[in-house]
C-alpha positions as CSV (number, residue, x, y, z in Angstrom):
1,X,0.0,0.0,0.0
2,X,3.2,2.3,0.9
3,X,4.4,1.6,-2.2
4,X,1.5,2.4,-4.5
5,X,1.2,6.0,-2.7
6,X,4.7,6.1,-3.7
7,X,4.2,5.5,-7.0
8,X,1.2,7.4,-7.3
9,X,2.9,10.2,-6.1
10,X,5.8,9.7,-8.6
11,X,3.5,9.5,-11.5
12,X,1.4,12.7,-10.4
13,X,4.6,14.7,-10.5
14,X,5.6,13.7,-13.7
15,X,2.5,14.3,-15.1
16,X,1.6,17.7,-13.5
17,X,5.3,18.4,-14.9
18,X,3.9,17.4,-18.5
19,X,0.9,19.3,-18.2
20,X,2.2,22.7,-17.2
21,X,5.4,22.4,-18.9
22,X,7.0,25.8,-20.7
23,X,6.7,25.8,-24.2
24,X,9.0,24.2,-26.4
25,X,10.2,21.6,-28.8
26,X,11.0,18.2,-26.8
27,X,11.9,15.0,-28.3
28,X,8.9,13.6,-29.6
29,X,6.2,16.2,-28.5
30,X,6.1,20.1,-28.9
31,X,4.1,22.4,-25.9
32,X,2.6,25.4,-27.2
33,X,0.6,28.4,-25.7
34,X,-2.4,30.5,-27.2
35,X,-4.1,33.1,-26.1
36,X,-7.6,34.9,-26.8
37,X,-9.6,37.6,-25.4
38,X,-13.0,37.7,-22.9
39,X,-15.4,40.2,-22.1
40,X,-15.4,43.8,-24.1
41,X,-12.9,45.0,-26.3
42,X,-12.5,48.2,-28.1
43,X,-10.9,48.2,-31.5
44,X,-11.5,51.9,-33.1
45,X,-15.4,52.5,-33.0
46,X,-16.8,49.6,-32.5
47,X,-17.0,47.4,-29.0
48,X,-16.6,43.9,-29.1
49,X,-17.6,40.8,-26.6
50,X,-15.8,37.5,-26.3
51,X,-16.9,34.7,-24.6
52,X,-15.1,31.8,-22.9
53,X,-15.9,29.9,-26.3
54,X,-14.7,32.2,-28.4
55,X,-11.4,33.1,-26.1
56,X,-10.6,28.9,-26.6
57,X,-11.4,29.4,-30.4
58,X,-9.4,32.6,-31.0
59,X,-6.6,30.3,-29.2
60,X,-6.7,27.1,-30.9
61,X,-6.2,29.0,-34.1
62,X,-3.3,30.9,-33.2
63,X,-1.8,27.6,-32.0
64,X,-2.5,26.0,-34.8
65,X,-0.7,28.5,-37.2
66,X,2.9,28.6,-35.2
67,X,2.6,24.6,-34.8
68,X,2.3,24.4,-38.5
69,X,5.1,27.3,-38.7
70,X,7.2,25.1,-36.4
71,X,6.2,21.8,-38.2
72,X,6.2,22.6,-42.1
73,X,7.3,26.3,-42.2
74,X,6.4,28.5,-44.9
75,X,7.3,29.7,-48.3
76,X,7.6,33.6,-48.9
77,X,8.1,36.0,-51.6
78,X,9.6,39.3,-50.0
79,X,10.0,42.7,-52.4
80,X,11.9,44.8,-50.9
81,X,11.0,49.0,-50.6
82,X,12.9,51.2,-52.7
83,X,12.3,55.1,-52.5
84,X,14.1,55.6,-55.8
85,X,11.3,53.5,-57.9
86,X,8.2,54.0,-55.1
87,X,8.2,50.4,-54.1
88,X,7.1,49.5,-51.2
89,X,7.9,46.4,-49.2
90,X,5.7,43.3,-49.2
91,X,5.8,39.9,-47.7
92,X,3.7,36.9,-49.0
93,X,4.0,34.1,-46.7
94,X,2.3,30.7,-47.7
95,X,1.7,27.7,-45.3
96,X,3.6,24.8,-46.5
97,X,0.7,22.7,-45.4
98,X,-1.3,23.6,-41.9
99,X,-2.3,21.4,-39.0
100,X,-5.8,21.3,-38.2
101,X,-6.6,21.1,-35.0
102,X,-8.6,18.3,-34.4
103,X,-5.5,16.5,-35.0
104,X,-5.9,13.6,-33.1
105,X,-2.0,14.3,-32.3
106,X,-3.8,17.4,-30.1
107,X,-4.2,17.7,-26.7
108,X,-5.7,21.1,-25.2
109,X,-5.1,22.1,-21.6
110,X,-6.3,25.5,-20.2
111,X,-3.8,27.2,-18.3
112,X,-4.8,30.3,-17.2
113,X,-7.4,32.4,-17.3
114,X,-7.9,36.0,-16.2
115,X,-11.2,38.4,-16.3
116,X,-9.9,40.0,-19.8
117,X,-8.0,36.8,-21.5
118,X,-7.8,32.9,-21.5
119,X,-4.3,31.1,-22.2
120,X,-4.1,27.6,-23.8
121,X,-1.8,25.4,-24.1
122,X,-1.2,22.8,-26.7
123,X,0.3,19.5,-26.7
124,X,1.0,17.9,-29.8
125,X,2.7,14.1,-30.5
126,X,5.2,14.2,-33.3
127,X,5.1,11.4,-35.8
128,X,7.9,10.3,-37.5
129,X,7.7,11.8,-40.4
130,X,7.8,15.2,-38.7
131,X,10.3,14.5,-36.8
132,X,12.3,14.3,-39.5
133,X,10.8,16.9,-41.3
134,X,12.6,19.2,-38.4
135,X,15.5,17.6,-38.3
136,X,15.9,17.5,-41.3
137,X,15.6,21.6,-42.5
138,X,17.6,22.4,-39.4
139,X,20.6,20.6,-41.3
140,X,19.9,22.0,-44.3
141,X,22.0,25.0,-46.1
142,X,20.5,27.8,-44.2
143,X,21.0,30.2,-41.4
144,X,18.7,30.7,-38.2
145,X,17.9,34.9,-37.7
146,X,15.7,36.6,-35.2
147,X,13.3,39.5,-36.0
148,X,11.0,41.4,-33.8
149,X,7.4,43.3,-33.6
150,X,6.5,46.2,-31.7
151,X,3.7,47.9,-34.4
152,X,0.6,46.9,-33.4
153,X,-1.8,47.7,-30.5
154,X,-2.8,45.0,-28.0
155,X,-6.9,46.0,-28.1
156,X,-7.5,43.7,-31.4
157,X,-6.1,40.1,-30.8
158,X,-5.9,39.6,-34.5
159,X,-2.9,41.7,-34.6
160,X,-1.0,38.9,-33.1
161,X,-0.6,37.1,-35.8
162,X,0.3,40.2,-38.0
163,X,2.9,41.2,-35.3
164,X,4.3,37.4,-35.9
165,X,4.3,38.2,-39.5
166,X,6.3,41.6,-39.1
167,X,8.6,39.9,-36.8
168,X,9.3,37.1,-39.5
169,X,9.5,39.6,-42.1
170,X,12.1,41.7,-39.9
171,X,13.7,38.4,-39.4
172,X,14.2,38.4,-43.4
173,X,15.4,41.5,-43.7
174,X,17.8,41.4,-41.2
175,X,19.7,38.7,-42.8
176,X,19.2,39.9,-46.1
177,X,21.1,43.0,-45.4
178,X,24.1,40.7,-43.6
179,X,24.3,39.1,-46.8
180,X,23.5,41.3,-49.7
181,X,25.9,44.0,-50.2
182,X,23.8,45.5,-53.3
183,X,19.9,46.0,-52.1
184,X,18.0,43.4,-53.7
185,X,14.6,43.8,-55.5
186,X,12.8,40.4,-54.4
187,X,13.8,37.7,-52.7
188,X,12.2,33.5,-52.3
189,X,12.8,31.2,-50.5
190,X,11.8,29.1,-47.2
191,X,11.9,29.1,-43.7
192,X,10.5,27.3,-40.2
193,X,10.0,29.0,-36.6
194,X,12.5,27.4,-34.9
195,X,10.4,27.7,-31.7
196,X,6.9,29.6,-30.6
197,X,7.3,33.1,-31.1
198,X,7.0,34.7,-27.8
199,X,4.5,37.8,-28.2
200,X,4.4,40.1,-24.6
201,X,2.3,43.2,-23.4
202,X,4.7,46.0,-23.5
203,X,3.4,49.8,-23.5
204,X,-0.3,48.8,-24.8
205,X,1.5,46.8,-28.0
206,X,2.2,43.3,-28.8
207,X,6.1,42.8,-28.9
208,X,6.6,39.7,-30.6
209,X,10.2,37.9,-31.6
210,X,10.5,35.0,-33.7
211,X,13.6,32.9,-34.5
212,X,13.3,31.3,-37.7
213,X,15.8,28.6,-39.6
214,X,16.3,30.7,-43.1
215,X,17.1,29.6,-47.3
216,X,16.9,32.1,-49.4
217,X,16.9,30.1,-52.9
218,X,16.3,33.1,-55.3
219,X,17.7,36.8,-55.1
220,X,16.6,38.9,-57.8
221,X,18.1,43.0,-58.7
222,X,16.8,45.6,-60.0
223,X,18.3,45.6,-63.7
224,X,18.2,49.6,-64.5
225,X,16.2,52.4,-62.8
């Protein structure tokens, strides 16, 4: 009987350990945290209300899109701003393929939850295959770069995921202008979060930084002006 309590002491650790474990990329499972919004929020004019529901919804999708960024990464397009032509900058990033998440694979755990915002946390079980997948584009010809976010205000939760979008397309640039002497007009390639971007309240914005494994596979110039 001693023993059993022991044991079942023992395993209750370890599993509260697994449960509320930080977020990151472990052997054969990756933790991941989402957040969402409840009660009123005021974006411009209008007011809008959240409910518990739509708080777990809001969430799951933003967990959802930086697994998949983590998992099977994304292809982009990037044109660079020039003041001498009037271009601006642009950045088309395209899901390699996205996770849906009723995955089986997924396990959802709330975390924390406060009168204005719920936190989630995802678990998800790596097969094989995407094990590899990861391994595999970390040993590739590439470099890893950071970038960071600080543009968008914290009242609309959809600006999250633009603020990880900025923060990837910082990440771009900033490597771009290590390696390109002469100021490139577009650039392709690929590239995979290395880990969750990690997006905190600072000053009523969202400052978000990514760190992203980077191959650029096509740099074109401008030929004449």
């Amino acid at each position: 009987m001693i023993l059993f309590k022991k044991y079942s002491i023992i395993f209750y650790i370890v599993l509260t350990t697994f449960i509320f474990a930080q977020d990151g990329v472990y052997e054969n499972h990756i933790v991941i945290y989402g957040e969402g919004p409840i009660g009123q929020v005021i974006t411009g004019f209008d007011v809008a209300t959240y409910s518990e529901q739509d708080a777990i919804r809001i969430a799951k999708t933003e967990i959802g899109e930086f697994l998949s960024g983590m998992i099977y990464g994304y292809t982009f397009e990037y044109q660079l701003d020039n003041p001498i032509t009037k271009r601006s900058k642009k950045i088309e990033l395209i899901n390699t393929l996205k996770i849906k998440i009723t995955d089986p694979n997924f396990t959802f755990r709330q975390a924390e939850k406060s009168d204005r915002s719920l936190r989630l946390q995802g678990i998800y079980r790596l097969r094989e295959d995407q094990i590899n997948l990861r391994s595999g584009f970390a040993s590739s010809t590439g470099v890893t770069t950071m970038g960071r976010s600080v543009s968008f205000q914290s009242n609309d939760y959809n600006n999250r995921l633009l603020s990880v979008k900025e923060a990837i397309e910082d990440a771009i640039q900033n490597q771009a202008r290590l390696d390109y002497k002469s100021r490139p007009e577009r650039l392709r390639g690929r590239l995979i979060l290395v880990d969750s971007p990690k997006i905190n309240l600072i000053s009523g914005s969202w400052n978000t930084t990514v760190k992203i494994h980077l191959i650029i596979s096509n740099v074109k110039y401008q030929e004449n002006y």
